[in-house]
mmCIF file of the N, C-alpha and C atoms, coordinates in Angstrom:
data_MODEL
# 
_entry.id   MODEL 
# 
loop_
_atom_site.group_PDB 
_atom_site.id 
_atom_site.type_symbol 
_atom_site.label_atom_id 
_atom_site.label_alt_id 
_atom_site.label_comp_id 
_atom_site.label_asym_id 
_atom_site.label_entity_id 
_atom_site.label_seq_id 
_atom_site.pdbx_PDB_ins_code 
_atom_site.Cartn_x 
_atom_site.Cartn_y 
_atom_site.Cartn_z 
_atom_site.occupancy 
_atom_site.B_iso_or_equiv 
_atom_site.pdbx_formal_charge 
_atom_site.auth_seq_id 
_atom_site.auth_comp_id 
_atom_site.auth_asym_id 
_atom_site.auth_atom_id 
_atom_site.pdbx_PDB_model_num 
ATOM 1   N N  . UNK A 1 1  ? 1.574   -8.279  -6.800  1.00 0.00 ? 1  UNK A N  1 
ATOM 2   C CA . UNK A 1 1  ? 1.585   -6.848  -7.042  1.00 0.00 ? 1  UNK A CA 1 
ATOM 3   C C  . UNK A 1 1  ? 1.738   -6.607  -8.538  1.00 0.00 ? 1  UNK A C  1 
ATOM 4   N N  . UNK A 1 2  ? 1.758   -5.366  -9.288  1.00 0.00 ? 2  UNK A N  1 
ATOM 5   C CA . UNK A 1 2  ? 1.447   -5.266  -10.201 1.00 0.00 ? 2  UNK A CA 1 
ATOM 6   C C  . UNK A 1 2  ? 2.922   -5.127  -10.601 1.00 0.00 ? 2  UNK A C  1 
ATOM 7   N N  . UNK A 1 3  ? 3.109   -5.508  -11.968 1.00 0.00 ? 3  UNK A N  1 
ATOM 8   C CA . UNK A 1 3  ? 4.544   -5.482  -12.478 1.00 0.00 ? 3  UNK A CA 1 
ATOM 9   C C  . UNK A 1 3  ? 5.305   -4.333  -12.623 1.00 0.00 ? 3  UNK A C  1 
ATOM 10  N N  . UNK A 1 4  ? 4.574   -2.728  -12.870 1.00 0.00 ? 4  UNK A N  1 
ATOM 11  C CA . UNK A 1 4  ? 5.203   -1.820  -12.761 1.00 0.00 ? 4  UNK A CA 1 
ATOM 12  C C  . UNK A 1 4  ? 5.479   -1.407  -11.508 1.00 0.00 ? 4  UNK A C  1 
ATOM 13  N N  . UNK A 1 5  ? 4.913   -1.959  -10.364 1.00 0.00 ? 5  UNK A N  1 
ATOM 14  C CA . UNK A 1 5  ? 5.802   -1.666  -8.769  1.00 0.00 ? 5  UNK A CA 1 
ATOM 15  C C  . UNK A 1 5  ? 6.707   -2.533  -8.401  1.00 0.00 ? 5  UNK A C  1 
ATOM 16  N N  . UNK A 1 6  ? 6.339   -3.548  -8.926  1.00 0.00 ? 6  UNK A N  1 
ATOM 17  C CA . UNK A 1 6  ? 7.702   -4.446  -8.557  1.00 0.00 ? 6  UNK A CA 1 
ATOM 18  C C  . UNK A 1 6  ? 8.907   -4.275  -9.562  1.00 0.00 ? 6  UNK A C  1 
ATOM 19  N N  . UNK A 1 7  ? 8.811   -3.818  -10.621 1.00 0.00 ? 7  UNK A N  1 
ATOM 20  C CA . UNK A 1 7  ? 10.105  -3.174  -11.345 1.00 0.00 ? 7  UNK A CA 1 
ATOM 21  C C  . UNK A 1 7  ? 10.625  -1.407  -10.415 1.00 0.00 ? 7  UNK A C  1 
ATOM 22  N N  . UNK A 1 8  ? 9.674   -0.920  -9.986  1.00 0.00 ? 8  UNK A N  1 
ATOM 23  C CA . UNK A 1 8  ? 10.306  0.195   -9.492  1.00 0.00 ? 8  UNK A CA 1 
ATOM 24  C C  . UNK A 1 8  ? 10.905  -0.286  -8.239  1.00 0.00 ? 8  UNK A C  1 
ATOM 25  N N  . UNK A 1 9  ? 10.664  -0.928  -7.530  1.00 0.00 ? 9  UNK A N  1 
ATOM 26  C CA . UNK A 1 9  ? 10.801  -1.580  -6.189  1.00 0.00 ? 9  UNK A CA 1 
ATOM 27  C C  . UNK A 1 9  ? 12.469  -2.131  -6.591  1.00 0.00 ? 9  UNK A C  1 
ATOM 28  N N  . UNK A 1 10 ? 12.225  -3.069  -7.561  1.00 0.00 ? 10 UNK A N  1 
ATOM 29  C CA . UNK A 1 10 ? 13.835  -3.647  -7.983  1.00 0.00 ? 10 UNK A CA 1 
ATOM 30  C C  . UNK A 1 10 ? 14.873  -2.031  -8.485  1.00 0.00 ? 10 UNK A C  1 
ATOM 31  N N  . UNK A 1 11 ? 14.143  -1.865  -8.913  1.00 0.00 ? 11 UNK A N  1 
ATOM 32  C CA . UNK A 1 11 ? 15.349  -0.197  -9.492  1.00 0.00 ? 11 UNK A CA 1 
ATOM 33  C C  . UNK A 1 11 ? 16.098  0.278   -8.802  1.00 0.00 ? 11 UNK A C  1 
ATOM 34  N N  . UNK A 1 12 ? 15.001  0.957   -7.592  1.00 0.00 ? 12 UNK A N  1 
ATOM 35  C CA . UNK A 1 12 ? 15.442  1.593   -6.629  1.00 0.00 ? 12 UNK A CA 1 
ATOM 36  C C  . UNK A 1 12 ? 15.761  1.514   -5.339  1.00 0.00 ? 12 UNK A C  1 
ATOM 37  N N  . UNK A 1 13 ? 17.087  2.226   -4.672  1.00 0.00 ? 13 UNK A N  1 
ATOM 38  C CA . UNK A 1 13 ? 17.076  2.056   -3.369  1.00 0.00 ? 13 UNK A CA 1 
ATOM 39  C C  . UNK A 1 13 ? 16.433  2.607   -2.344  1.00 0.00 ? 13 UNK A C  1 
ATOM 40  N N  . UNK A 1 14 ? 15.741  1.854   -1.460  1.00 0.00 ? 14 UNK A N  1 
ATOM 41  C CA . UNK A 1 14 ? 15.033  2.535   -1.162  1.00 0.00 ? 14 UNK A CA 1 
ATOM 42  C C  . UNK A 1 14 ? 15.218  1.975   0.637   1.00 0.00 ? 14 UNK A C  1 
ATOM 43  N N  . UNK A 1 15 ? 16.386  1.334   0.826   1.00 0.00 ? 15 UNK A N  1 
ATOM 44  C CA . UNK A 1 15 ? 16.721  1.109   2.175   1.00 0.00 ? 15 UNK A CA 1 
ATOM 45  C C  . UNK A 1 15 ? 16.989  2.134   2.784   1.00 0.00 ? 15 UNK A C  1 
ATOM 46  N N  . UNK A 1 16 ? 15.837  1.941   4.229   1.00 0.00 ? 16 UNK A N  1 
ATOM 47  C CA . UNK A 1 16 ? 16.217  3.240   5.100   1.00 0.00 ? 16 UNK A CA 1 
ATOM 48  C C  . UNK A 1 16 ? 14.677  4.410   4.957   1.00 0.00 ? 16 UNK A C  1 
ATOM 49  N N  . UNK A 1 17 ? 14.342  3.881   3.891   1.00 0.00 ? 17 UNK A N  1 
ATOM 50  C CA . UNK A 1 17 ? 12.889  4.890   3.544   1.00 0.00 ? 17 UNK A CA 1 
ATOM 51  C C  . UNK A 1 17 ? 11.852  4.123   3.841   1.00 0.00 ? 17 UNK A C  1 
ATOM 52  N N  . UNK A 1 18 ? 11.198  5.095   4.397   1.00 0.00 ? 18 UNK A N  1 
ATOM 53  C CA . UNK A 1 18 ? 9.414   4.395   4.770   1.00 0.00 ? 18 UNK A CA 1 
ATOM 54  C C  . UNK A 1 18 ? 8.650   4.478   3.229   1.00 0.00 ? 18 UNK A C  1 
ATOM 55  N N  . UNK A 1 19 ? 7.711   3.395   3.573   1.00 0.00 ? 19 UNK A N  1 
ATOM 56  C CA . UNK A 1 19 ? 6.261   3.487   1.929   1.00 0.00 ? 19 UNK A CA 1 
ATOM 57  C C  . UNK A 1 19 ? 5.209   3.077   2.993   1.00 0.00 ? 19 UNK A C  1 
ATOM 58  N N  . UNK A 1 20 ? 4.323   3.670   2.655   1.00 0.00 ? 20 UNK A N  1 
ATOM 59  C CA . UNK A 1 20 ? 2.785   3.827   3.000   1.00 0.00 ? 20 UNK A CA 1 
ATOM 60  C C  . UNK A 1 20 ? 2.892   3.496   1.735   1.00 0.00 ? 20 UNK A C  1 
ATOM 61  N N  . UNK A 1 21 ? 1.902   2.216   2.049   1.00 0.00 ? 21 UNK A N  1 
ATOM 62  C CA . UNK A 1 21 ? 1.420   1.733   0.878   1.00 0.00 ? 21 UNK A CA 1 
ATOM 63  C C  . UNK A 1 21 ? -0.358  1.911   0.758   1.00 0.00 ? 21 UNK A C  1 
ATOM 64  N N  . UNK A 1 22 ? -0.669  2.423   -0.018  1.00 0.00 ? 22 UNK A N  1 
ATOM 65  C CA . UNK A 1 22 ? -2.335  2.340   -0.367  1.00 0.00 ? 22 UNK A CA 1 
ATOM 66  C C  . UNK A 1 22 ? -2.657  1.176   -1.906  1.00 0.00 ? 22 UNK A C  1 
ATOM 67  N N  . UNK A 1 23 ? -3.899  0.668   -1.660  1.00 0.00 ? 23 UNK A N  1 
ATOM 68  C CA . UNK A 1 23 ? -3.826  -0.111  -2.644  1.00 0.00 ? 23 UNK A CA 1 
ATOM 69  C C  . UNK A 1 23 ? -5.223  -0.541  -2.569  1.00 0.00 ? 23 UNK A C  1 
ATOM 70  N N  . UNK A 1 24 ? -5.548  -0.356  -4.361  1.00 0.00 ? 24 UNK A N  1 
ATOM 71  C CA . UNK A 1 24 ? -6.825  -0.304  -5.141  1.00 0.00 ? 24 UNK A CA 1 
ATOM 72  C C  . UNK A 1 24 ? -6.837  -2.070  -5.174  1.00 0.00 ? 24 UNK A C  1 
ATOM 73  N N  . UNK A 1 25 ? -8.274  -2.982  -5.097  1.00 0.00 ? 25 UNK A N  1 
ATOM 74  C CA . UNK A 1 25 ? -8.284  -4.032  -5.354  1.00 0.00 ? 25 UNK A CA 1 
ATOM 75  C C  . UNK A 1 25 ? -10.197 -4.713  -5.556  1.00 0.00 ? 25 UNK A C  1 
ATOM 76  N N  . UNK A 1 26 ? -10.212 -5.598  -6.620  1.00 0.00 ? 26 UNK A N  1 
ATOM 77  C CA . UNK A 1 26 ? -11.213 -6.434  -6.352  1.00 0.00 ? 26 UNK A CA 1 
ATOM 78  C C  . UNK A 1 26 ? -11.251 -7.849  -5.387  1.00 0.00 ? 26 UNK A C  1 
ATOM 79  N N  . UNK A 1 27 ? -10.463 -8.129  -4.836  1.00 0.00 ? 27 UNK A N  1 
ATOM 80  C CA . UNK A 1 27 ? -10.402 -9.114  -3.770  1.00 0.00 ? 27 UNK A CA 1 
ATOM 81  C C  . UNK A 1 27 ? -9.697  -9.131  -2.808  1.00 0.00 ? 27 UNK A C  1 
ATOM 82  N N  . UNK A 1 28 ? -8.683  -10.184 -3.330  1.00 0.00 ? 28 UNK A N  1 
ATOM 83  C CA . UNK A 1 28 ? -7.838  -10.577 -2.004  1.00 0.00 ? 28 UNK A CA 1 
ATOM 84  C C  . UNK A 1 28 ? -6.246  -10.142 -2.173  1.00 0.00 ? 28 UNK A C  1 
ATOM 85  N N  . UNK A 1 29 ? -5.468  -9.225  -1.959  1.00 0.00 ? 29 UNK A N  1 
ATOM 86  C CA . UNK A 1 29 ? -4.431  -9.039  -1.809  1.00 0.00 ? 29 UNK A CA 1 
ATOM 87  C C  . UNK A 1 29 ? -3.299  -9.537  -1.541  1.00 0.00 ? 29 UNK A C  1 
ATOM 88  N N  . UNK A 1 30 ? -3.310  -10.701 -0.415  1.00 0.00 ? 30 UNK A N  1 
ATOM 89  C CA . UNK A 1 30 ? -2.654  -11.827 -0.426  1.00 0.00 ? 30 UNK A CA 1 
ATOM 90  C C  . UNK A 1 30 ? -0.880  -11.580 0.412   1.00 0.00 ? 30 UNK A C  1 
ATOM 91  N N  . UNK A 1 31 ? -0.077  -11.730 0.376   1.00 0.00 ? 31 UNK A N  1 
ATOM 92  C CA . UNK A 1 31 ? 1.231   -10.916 1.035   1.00 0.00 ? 31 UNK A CA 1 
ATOM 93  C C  . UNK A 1 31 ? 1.705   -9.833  0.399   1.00 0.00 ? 31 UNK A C  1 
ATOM 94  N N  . UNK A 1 32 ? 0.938   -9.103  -0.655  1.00 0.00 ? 32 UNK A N  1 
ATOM 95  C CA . UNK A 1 32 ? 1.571   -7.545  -1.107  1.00 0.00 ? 32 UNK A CA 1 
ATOM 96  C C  . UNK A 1 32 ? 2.514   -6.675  -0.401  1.00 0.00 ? 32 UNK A C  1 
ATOM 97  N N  . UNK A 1 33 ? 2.058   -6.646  0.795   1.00 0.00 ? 33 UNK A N  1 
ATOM 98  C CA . UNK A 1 33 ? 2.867   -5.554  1.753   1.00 0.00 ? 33 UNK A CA 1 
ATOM 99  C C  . UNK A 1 33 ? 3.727   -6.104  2.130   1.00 0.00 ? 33 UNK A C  1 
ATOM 100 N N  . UNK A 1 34 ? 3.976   -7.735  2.336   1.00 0.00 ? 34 UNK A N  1 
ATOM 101 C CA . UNK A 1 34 ? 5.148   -7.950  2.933   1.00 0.00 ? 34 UNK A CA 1 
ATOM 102 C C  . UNK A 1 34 ? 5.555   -8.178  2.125   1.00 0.00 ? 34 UNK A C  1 
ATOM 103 N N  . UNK A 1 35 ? 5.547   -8.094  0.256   1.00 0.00 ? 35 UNK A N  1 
ATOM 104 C CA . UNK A 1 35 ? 6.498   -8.447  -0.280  1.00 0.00 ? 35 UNK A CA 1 
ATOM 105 C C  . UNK A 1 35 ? 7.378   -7.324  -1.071  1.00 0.00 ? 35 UNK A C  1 
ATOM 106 N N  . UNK A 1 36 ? 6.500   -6.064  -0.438  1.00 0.00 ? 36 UNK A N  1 
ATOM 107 C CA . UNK A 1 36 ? 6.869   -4.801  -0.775  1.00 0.00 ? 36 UNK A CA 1 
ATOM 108 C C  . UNK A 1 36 ? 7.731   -4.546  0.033   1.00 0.00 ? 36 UNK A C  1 
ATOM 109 N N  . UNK A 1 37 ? 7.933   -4.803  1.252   1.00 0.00 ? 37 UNK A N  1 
ATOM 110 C CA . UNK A 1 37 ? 8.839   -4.545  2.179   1.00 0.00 ? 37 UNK A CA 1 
ATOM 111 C C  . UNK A 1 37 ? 10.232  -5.674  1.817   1.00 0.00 ? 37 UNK A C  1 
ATOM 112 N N  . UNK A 1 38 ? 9.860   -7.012  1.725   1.00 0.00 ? 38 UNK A N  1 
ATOM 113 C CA . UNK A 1 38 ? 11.441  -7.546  1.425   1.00 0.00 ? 38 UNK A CA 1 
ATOM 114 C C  . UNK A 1 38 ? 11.830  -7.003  0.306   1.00 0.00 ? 38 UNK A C  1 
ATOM 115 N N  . UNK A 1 39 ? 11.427  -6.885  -0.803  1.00 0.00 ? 39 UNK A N  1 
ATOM 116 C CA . UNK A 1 39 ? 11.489  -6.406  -2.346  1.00 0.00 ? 39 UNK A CA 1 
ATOM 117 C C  . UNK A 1 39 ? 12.566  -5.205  -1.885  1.00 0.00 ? 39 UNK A C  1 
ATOM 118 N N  . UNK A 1 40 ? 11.905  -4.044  -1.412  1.00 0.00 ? 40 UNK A N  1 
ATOM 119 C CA . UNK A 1 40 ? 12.089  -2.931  -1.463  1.00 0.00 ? 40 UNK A CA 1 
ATOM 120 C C  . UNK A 1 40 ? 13.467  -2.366  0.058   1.00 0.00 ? 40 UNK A C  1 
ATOM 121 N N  . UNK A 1 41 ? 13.688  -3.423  0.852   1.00 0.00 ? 41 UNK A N  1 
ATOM 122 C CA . UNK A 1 41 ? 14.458  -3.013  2.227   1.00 0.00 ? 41 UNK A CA 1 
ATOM 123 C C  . UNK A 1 41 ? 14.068  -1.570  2.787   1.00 0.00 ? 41 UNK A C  1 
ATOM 124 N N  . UNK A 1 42 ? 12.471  -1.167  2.491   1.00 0.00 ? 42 UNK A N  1 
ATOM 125 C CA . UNK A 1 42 ? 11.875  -0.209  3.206   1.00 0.00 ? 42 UNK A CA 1 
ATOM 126 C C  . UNK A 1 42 ? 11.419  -0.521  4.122   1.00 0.00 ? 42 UNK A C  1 
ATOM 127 N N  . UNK A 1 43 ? 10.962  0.548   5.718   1.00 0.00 ? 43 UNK A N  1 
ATOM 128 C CA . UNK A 1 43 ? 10.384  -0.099  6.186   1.00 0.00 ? 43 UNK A CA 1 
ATOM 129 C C  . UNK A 1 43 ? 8.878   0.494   5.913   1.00 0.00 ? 43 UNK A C  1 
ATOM 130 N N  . UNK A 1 44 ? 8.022   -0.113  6.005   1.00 0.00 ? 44 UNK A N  1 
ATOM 131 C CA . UNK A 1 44 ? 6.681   -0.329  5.495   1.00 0.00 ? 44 UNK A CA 1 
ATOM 132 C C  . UNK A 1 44 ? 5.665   -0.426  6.716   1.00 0.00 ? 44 UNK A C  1 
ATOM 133 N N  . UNK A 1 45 ? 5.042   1.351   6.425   1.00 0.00 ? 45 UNK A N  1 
ATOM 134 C CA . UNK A 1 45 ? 4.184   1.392   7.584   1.00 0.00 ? 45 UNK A CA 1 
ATOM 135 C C  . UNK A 1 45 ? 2.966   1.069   7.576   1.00 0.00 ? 45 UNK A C  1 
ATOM 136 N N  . UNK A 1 46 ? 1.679   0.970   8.306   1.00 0.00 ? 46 UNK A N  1 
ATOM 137 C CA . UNK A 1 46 ? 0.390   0.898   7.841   1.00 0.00 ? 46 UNK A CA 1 
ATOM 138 C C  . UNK A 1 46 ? 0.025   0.593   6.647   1.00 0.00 ? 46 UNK A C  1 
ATOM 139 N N  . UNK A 1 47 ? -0.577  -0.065  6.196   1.00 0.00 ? 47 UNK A N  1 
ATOM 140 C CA . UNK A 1 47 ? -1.048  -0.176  4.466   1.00 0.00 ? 47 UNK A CA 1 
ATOM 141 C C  . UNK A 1 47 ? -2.997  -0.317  4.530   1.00 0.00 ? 47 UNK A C  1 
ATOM 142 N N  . UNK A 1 48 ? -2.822  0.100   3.596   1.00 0.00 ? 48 UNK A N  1 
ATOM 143 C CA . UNK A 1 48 ? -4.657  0.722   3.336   1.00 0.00 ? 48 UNK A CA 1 
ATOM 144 C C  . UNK A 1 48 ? -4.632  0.013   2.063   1.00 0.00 ? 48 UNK A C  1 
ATOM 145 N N  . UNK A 1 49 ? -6.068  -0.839  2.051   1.00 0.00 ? 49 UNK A N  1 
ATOM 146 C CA . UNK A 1 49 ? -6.537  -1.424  0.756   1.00 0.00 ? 49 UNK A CA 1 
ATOM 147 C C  . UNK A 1 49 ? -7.783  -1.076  0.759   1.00 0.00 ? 49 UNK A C  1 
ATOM 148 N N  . UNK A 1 50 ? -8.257  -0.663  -0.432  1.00 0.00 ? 50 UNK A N  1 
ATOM 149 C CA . UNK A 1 50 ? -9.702  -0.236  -0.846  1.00 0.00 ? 50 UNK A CA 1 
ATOM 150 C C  . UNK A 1 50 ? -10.025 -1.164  -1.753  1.00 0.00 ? 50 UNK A C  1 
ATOM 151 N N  . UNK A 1 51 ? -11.754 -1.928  -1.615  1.00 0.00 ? 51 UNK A N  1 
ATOM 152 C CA . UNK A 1 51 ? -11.821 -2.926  -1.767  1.00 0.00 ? 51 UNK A CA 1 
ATOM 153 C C  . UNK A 1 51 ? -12.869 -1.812  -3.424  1.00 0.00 ? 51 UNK A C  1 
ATOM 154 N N  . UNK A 1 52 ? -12.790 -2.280  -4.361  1.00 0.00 ? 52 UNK A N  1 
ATOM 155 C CA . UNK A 1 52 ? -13.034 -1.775  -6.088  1.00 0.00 ? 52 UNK A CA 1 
ATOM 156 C C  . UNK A 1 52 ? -14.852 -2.113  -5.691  1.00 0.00 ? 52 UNK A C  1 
ATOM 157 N N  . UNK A 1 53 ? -15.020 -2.902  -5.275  1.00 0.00 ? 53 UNK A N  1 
ATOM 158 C CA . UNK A 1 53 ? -16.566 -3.667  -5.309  1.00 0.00 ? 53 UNK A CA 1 
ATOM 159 C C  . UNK A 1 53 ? -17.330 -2.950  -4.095  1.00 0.00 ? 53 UNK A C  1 
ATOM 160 N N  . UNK A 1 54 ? -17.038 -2.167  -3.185  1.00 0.00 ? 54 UNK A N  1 
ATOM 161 C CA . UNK A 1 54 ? -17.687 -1.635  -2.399  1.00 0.00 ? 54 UNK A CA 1 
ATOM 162 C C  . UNK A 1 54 ? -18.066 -0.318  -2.565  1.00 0.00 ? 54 UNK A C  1 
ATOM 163 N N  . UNK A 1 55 ? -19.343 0.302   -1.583  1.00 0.00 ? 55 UNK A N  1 
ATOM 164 C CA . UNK A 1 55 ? -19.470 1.392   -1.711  1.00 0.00 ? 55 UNK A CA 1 
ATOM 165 C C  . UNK A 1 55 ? -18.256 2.987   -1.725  1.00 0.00 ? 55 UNK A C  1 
ATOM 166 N N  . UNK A 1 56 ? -18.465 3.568   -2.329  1.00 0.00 ? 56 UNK A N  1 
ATOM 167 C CA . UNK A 1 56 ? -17.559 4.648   -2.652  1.00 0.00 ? 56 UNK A CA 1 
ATOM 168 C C  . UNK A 1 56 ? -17.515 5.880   -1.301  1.00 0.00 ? 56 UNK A C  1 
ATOM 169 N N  . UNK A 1 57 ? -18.483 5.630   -1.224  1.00 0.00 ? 57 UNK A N  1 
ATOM 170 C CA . UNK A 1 57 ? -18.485 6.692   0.208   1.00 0.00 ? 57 UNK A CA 1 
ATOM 171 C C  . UNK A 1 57 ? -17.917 6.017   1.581   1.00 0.00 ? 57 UNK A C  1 
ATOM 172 N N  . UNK A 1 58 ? -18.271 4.663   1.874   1.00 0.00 ? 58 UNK A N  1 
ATOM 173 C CA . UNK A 1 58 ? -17.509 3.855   2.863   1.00 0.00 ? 58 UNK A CA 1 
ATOM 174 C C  . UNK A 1 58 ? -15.892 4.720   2.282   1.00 0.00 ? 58 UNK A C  1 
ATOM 175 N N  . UNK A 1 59 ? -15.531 4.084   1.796   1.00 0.00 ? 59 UNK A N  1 
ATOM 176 C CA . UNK A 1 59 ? -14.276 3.872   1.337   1.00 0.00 ? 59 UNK A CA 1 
ATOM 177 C C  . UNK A 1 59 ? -13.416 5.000   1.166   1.00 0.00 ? 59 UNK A C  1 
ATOM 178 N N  . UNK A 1 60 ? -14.293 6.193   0.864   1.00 0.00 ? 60 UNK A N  1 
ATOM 179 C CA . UNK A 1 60 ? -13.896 7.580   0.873   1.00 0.00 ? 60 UNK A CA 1 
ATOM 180 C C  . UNK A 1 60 ? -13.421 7.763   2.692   1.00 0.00 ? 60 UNK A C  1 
ATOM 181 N N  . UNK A 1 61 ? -14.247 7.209   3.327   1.00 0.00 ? 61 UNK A N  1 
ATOM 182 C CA . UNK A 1 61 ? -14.199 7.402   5.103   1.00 0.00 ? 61 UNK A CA 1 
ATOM 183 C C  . UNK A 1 61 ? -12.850 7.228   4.785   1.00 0.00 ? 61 UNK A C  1 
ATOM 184 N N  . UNK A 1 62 ? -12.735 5.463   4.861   1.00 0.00 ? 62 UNK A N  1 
ATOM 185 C CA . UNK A 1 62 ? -11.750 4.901   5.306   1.00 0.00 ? 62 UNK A CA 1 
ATOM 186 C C  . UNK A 1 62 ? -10.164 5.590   4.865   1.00 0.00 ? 62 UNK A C  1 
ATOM 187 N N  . UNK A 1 63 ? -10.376 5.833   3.492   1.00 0.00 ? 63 UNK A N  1 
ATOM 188 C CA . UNK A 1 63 ? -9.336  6.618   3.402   1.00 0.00 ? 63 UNK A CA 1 
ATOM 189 C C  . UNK A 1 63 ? -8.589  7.987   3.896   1.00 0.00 ? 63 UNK A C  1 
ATOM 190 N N  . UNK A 1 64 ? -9.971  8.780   4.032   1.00 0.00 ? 64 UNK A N  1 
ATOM 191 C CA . UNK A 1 64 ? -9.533  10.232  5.111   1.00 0.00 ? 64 UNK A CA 1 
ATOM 192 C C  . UNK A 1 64 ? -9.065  9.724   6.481   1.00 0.00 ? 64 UNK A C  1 
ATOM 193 N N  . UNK A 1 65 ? -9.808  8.916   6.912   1.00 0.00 ? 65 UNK A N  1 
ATOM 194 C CA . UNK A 1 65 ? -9.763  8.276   8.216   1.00 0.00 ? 65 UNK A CA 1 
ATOM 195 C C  . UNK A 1 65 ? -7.969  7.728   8.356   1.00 0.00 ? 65 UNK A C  1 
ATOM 196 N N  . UNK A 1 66 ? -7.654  7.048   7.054   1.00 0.00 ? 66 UNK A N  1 
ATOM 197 C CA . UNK A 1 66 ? -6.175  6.448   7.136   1.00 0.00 ? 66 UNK A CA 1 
ATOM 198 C C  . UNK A 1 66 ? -5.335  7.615   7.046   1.00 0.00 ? 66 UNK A C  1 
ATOM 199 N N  . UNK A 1 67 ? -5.412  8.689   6.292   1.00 0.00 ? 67 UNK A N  1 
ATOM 200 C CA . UNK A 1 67 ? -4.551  9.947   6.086   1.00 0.00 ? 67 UNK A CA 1 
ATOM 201 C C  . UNK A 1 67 ? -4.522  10.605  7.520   1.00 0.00 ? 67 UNK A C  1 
ATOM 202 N N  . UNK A 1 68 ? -5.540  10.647  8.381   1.00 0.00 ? 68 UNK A N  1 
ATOM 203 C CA . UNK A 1 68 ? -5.542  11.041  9.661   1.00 0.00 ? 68 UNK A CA 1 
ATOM 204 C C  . UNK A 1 68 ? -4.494  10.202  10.359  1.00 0.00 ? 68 UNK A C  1 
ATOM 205 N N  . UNK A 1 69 ? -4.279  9.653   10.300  1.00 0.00 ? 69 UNK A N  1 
ATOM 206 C CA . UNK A 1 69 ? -3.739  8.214   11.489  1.00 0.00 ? 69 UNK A CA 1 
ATOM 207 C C  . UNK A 1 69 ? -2.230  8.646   11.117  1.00 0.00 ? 69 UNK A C  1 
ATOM 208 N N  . UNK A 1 70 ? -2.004  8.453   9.530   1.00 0.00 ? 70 UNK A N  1 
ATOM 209 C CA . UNK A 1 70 ? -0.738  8.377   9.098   1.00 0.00 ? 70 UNK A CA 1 
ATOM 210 C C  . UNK A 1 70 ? 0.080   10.154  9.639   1.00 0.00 ? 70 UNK A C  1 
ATOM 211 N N  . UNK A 1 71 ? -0.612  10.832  9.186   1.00 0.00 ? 71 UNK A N  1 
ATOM 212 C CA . UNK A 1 71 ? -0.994  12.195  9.215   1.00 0.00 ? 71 UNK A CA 1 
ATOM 213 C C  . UNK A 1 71 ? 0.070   12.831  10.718  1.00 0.00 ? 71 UNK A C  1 
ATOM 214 N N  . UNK A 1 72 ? 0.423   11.082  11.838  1.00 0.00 ? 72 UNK A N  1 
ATOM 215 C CA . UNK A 1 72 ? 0.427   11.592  13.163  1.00 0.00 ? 72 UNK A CA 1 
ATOM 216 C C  . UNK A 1 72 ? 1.793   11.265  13.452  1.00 0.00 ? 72 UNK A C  1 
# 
């Protein structure tokens, strides 16, 4: 993950709070979310990754599509 979330992640408390995590990427992501969740003692719902190299309109779906879901 990128160093300015994992410094906010260490800062703050954030046990007891949910993160929806969304996340911009050119590949492979790798354990991000689960390391956002031990990092952070949030619990950590659904996570959405948008892949940088794909079409923009796919991806536009997928994201309204995830705001719907979360949305519920």
């Amino acid at each position: 993950m990128a160093s300015p979330v994992n410094t906010f992640l260490n800062k703050y408390d954030l046990k007891g709070k949910t993160i929806i995590p969304v996340a911009t990427n050119g590949g492979w992501l790798g354990h991000t979310f689960e390391d956002i969740e031990r990092i952070s003692g949030a619990n950590v719902k659904e996570a959405l990754s948008l892949k940088y190299n794909q079409d923009v309109l796919t991806e536009e779906d997928k994201f309204n599509d995830f705001l719907e879901r979360i949305d519920d």
